[in-house]
C-alpha positions as CSV (number, residue, x, y, z in Angstrom):
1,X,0.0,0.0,0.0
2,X,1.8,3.7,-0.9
3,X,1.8,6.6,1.2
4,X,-0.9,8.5,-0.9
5,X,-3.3,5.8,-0.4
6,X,-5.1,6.3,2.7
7,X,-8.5,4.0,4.4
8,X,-12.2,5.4,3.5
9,X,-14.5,5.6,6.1
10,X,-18.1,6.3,5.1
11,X,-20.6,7.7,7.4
12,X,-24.1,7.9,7.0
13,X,-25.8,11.0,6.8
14,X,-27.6,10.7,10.2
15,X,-25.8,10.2,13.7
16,X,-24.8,6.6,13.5
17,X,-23.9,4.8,17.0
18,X,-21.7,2.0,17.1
19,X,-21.4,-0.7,20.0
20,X,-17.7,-1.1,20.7
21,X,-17.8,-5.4,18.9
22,X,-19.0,-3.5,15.9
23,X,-16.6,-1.0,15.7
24,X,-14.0,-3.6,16.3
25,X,-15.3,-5.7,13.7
26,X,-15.0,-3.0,11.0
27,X,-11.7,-1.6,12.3
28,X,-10.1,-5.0,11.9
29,X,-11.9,-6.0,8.8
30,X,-10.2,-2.6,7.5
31,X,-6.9,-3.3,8.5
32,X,-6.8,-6.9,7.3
33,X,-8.0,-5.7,4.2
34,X,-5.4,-2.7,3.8
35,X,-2.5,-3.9,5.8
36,X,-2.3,-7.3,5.0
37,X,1.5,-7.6,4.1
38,X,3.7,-4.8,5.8
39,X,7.2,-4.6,7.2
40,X,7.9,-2.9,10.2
41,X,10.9,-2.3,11.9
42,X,11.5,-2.3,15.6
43,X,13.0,-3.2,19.0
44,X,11.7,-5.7,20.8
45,X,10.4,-6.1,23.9
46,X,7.9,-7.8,27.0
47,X,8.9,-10.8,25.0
48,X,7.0,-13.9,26.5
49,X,7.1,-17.4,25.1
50,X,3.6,-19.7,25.6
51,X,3.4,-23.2,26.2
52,X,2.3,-24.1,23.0
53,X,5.2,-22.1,21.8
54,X,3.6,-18.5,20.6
55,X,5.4,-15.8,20.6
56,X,4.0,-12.6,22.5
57,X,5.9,-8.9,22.3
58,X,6.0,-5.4,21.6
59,X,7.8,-3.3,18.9
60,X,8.9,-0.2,19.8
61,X,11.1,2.6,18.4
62,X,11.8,5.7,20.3
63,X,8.2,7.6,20.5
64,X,5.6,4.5,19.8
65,X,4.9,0.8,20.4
66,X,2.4,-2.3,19.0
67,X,1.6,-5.5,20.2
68,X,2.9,-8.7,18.3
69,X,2.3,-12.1,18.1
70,X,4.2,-14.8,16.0
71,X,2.4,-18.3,16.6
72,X,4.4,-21.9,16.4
73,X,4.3,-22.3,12.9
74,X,6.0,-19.0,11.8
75,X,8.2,-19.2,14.9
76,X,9.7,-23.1,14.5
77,X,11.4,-21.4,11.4
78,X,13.6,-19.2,13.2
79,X,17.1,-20.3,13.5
80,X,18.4,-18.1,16.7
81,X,16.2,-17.4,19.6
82,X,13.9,-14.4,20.1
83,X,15.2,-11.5,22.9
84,X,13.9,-8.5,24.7
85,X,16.2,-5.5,22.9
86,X,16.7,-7.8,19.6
87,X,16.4,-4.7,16.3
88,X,14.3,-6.8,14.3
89,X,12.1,-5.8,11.1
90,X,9.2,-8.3,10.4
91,X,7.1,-9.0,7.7
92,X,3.1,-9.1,9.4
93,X,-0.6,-8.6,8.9
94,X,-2.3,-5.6,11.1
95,X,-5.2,-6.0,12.6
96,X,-7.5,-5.7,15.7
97,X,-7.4,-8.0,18.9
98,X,-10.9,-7.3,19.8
99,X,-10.4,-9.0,23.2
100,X,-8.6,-5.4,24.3
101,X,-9.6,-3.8,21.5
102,X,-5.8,-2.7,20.5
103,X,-4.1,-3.0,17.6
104,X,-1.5,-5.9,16.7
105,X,0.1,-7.2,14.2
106,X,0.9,-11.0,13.4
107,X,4.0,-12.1,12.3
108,X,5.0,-14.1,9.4
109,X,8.5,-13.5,9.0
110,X,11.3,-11.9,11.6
111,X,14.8,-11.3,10.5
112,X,17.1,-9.5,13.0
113,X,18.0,-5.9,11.8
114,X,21.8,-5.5,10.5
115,X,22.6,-9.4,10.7
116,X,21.5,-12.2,8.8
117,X,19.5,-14.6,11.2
118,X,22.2,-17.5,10.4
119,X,24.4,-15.3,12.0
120,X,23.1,-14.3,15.0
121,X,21.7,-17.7,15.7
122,X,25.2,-19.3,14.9
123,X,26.1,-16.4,17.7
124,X,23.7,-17.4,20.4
125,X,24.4,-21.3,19.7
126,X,28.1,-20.6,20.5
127,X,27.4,-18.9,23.6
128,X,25.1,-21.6,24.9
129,X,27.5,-24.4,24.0
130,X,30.6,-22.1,25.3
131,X,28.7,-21.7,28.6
132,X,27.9,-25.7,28.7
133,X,32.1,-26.0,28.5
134,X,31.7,-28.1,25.4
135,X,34.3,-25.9,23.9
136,X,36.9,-26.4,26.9
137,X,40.1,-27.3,26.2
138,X,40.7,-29.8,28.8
139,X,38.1,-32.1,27.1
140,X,39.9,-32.2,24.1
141,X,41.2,-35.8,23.1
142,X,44.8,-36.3,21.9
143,X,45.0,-38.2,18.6
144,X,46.1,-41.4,18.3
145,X,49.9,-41.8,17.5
146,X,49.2,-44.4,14.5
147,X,45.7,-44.9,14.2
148,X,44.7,-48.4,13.3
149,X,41.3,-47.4,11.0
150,X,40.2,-44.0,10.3
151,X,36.5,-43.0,9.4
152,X,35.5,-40.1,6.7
153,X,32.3,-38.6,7.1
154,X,31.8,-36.9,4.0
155,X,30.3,-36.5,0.7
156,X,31.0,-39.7,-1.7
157,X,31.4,-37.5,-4.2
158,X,34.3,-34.3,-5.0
159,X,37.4,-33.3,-4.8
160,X,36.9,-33.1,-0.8
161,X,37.3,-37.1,-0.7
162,X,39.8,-37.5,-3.2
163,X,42.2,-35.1,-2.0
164,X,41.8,-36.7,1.8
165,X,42.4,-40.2,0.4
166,X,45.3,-38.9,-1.8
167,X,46.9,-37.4,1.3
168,X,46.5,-40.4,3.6
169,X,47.9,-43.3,0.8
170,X,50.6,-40.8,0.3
171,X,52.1,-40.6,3.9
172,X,50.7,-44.3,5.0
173,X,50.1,-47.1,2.2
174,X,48.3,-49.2,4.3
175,X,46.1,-47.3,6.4
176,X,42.9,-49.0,7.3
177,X,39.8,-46.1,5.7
178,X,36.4,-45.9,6.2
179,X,33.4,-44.0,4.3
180,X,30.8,-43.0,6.0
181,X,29.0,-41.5,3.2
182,X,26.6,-38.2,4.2
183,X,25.3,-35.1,2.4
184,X,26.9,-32.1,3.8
185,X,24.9,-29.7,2.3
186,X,20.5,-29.0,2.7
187,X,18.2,-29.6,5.0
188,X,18.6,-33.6,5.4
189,X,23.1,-33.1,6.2
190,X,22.6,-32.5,9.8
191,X,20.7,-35.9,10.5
192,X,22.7,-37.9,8.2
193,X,25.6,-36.5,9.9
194,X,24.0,-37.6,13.1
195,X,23.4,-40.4,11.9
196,X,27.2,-41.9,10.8
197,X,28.2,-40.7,14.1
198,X,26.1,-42.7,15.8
199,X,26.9,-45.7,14.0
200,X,30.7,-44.9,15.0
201,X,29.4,-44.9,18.9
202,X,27.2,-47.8,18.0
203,X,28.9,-50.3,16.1
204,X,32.5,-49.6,15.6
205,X,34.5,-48.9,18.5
206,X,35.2,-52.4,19.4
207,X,36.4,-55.6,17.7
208,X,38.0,-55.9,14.6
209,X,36.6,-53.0,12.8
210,X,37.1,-50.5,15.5
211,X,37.9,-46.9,14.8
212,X,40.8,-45.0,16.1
213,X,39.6,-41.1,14.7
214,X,36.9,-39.8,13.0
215,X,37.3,-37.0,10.1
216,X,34.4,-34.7,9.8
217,X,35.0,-32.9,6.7
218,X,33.6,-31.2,3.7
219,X,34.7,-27.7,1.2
220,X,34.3,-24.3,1.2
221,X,31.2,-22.4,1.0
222,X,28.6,-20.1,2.4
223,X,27.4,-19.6,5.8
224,X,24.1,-21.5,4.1
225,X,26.4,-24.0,2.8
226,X,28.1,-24.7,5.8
227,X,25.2,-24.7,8.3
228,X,24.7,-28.2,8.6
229,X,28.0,-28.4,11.2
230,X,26.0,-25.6,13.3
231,X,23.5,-27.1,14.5
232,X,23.0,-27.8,17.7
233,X,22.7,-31.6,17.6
234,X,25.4,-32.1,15.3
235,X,27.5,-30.2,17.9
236,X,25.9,-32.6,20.6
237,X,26.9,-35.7,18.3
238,X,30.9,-34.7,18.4
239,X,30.8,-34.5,21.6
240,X,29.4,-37.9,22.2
241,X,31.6,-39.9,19.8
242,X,33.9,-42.4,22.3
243,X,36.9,-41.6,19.7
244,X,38.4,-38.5,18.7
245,X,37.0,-36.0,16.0
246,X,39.0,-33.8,13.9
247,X,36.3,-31.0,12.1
248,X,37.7,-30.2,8.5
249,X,34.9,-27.9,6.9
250,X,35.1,-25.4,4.5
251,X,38.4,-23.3,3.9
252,X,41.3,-21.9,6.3
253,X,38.8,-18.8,6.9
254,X,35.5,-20.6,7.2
255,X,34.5,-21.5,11.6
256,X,31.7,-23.8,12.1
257,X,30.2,-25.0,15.6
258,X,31.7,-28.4,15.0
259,X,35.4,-27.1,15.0
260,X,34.7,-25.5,18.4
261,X,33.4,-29.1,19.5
262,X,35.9,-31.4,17.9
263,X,38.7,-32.5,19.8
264,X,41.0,-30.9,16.8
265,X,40.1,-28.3,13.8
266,X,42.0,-28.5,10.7
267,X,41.7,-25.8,8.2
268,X,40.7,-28.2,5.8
269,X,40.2,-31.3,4.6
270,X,43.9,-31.9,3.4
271,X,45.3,-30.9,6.6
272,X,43.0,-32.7,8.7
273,X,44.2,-35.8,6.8
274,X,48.2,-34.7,7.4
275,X,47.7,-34.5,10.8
276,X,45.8,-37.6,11.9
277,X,48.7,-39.5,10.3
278,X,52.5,-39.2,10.8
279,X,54.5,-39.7,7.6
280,X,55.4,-43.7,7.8
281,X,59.3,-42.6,7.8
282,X,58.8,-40.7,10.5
283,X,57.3,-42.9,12.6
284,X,60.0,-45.8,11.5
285,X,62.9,-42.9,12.4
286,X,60.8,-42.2,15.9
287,X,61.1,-46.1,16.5
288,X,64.8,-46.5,15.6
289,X,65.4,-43.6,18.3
290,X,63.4,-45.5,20.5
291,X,65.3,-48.2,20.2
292,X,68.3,-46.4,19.9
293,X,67.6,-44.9,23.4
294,X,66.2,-48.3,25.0
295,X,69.9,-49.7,24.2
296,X,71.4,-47.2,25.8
297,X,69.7,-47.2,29.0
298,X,69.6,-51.0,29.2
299,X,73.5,-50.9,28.5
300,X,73.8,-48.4,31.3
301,X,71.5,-50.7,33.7
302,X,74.2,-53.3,33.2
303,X,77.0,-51.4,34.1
304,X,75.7,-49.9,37.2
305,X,75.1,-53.9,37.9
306,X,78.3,-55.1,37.4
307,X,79.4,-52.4,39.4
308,X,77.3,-53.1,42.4
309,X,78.2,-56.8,41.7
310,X,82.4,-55.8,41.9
311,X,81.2,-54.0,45.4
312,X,79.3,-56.5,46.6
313,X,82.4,-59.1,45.5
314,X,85.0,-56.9,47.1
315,X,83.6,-56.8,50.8
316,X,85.8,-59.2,53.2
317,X,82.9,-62.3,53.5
318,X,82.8,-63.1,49.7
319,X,86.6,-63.2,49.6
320,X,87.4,-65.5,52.2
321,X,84.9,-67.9,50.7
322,X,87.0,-67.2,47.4
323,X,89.8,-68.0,48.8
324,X,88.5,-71.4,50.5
325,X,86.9,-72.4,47.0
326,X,90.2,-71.9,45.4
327,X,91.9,-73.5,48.2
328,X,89.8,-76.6,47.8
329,X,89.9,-76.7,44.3
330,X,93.7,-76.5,44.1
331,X,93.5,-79.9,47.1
332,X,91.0,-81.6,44.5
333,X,93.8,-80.9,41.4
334,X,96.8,-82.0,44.2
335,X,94.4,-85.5,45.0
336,X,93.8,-85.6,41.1
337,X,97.2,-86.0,39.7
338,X,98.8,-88.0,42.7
339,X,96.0,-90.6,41.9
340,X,96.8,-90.5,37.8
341,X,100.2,-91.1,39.1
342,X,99.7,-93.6,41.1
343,X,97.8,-95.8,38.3
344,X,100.4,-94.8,36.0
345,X,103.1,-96.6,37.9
346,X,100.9,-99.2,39.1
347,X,100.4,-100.0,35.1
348,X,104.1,-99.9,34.7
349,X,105.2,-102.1,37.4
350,X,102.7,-104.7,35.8
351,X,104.1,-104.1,32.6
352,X,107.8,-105.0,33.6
353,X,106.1,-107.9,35.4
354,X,104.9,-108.9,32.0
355,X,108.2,-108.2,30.1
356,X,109.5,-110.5,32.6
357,X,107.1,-113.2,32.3
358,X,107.2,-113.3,28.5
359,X,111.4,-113.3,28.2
360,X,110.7,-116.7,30.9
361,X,108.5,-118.2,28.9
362,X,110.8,-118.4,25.6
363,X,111.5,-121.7,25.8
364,X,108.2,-123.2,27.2
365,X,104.9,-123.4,25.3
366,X,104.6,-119.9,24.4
367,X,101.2,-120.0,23.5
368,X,99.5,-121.6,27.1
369,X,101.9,-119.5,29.0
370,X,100.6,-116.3,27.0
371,X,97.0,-117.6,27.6
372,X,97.7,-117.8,31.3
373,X,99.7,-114.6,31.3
374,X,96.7,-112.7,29.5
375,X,94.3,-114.4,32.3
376,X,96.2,-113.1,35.0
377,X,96.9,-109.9,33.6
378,X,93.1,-109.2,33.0
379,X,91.9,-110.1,36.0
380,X,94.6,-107.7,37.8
381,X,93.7,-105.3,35.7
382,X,90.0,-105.3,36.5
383,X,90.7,-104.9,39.8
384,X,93.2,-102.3,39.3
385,X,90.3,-100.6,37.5
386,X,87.7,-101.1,40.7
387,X,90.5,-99.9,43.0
388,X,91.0,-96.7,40.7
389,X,86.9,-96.2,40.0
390,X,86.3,-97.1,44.2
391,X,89.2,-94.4,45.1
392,X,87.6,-91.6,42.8
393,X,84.2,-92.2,43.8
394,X,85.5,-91.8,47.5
395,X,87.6,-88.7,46.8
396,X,83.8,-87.2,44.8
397,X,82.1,-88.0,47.4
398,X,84.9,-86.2,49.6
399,X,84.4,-83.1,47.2
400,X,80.9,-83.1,47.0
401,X,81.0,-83.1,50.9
402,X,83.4,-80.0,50.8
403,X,81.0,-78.5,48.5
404,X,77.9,-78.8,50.5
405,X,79.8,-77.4,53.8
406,X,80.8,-74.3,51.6
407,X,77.4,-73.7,50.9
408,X,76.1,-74.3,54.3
409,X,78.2,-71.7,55.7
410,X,78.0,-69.4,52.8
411,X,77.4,-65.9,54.6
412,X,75.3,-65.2,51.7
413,X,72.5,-68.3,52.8
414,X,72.7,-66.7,56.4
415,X,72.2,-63.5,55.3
416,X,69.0,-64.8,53.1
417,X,67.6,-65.7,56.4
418,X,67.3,-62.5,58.5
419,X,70.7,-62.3,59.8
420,X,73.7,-59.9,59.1
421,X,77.2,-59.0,59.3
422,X,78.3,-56.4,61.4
423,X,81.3,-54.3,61.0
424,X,83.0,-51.7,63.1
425,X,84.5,-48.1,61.6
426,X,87.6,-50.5,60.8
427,X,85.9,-53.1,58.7
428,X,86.5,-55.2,61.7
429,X,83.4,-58.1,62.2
430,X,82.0,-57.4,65.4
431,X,81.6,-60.4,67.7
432,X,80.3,-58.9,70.7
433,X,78.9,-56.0,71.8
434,X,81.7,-54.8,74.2
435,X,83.6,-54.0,71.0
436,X,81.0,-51.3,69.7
437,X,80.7,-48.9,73.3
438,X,77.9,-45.9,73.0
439,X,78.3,-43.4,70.3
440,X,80.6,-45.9,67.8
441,X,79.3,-46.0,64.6
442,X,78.8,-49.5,62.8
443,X,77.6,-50.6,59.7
444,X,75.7,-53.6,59.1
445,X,76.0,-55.3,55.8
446,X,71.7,-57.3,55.0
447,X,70.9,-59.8,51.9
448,X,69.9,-56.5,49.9
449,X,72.3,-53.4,50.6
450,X,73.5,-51.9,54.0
451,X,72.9,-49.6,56.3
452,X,75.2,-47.8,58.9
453,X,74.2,-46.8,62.4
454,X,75.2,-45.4,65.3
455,X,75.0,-46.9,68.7
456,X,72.9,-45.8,71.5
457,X,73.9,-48.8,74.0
458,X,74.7,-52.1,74.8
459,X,73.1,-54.5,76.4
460,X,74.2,-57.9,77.8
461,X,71.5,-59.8,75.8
């Protein structure tokens, strides 16, 4: 309606009273008939919000107010949430509410003045979420060193999948991917989106098929375009995934409500793929240092070992029972060759006993006195051989004695069982407790390490 055209109101002729319904009635049958698409600009204010979900308010500007009402099905339009002070301009319908008889218009359409409403409700969403700490940092999940499968939930279909899939083969062969296929763009994105991320939560974070990381990705576009990752429960889904999600939307410039979520935003799709997976070199040069460095430290761990092994070696107990093993070896060597001496004489005396016997037997029958030499000097030598085998089992069994007395009084054994050696300032072994008077100072070597002490008194037992 322009400016010039103005209402009609016809009167008749003659004083016409009106009841206040019927004036009503025409006053709003004009308006909805003259008014019934206007924009009007305004600040709101006295918002209330029913239980069926009607909007009530006022517009206002700085010398004059209406009433407003925007019912459920305008309002479930709005992205961003309706507040006293808002500048909005709205698209409505005048006319009467003849309950109060005042004038009101109904809204169709409310847009905030200045900034789109994508905006503003992408504004308020990250407040409320901010506010919730779903954006705080300590919530944030490292990624996994080398991830064993890695979903994509993206379009089947662009350059957005192809250069992720590029990137990934390129730094790691044999990485383990998963497609999650989803339309990241209109109104069915945000569900479908939902959707794969539930089926991550759902069905693949255990067994064989489990997933290490989840990408989130699609390319550039408008604030349109990208709205799908800002919605709320998008946002809601991140958050509940039991791996880590990396949010690669749009370009370097381009912030959605999921890369406030995720546990890491890439500035696109690329990068999110160079950073969820280490070149393979690098990780097979970060595992030679590894190894490198384990080598070392184990190398080190055996010296100080040895070391404490020479210590423990070098204390006065552990030498005299060297000494005493050495000493009984060297008898056992001494027994040893006196006995192989002893059967080799014993064999040569026979033998000149045989020399003899044969140069006598010349001139007799050479072959019975051979046969009865050979008898004889079996049977002597079989029990030589008993005698020798019966003299080293007795001289083993002497050892073995030797060897299980060593043991026995090994200071080590006595230590094992709760006991220790005591030693003065000296390095003297304490016997008795008049050698350590009050105020000497002792140390007392245990089965693990030592300790030194100083005494407070002796006692008689």
């Amino acid at each position: 309606m322009s400016q010039e055209q103005q209402p009609s109101f016809e009167f008749p002729a003659e004083r016409a009273v009106w009841t206040v319904s019927a004036l009503l009635a025409r006053l709003k049958k004009v308006l909805e008939q003259n008014f019934f698409d206007v924009w009007i600009e305004g600040e709101i204010s006295n918002l209330h919000l029913s239980a069926a979900r009607h909007y009530y308010f006022t517009l206002k500007d700085s010398s004059g107010q209406i009433r407003a009402a925007m019912f459920a099905g305008q309002a479930r339009f709005l992205k961003f949430r309706l507040q006293d002070g808002m500048q909005v301009v709205v698209r409505a319908r005048l006319s009467v509410y003849e309950a109060r008889g005042e004038l009101q218009c109904y809204v169709e359409h409310l847009e905030p003045r200045g900034r789109g409403s994508l905006q503003l409700a992408f504004e308020q969403l990250k407040k409320k979420l901010e506010a919730e700490g779903l954006f705080a940092k300590e919530r944030k999940r490292p990624l996994p060193l080398l991830p064993r499968r890695i979903a994509l939930i993206t379009s089947p279909r662009g350059a957005v999948i192809a250069d992720m899939i590029r990137v990934l083969r390129r730094r790691y062969p044999n990485m383990n991917l998963l497609l999650l296929p989803v339309q990241v763009q209109g109104p069915q994105a945000a569900g479908e989106i939902v959707s794969a991320l539930a089926t991550v939560q759902r069905e693949l974070t255990q067994g064989e098929g489990a997933v290490d990381v989840v990408i989130v990705g699609r390319g550039g576009g408008s604030l349109e375009d990208l709205w799908p990752f800002n919605e709320e429960e998008v946002a809601r889904a991140i958050l509940a995934c039991p791996v880590p999600v990396i949010s690669a939307v749009g370009h370097e410039t381009d912030f959605t409500i999921a890369d406030f979520v995720a546990d890491l935003r890439a500035p696109t799709p690329s990068a999110a793929a160079e950073l969820v997976v280490r070149p393979k070199q690098d990780i097979s040069d970060s595992v030679g240092e590894l190894e490198r460095r384990l080598r070392q430290g184990l190398h080190l761990r055996l010296l100080r070992r040895r070391q404490l092994l020479h210590e423990i070696a070098a204390h006065r107990p552990f030498r005299a029972l060297q000494r005493r093993l050495q000493e009984r070896s060297q008898r056992v060597d001494e027994l040893s060759f006196r006995l192989q001496r002893a059967v080799q004489l014993r064999v040569q005396s026979y033998q000149r006993r045989v020399d003899i016997a044969t140069t006598r037997v010349r001139h007799h029958d050479a072959r019975r006195m051979l046969d009865l030499l050979r008898g004889t000097l079996q049977a002597r030598r079989s029990g030589l051989e008993t005698a020798v085998r019966n003299e080293l089992a007795r001289r083993q069994q002497r050892l073995d004695a030797l060897q299980a007395l060593l043991r026995e009084r090994n200071p080590l054994n006595i230590l094992q069982r709760g006991y220790a050696l005591v030693y003065d300032a000296q390095g003297n072994v304490v016997r008795a407790a008049e050698q350590l008077p009050p105020g000497s100072l002792l140390r007392a070597k245990l089965a693990s390490g030592a300790i030194e002490a100083e005494v407070k008194k002796t006692v008689d037992r």
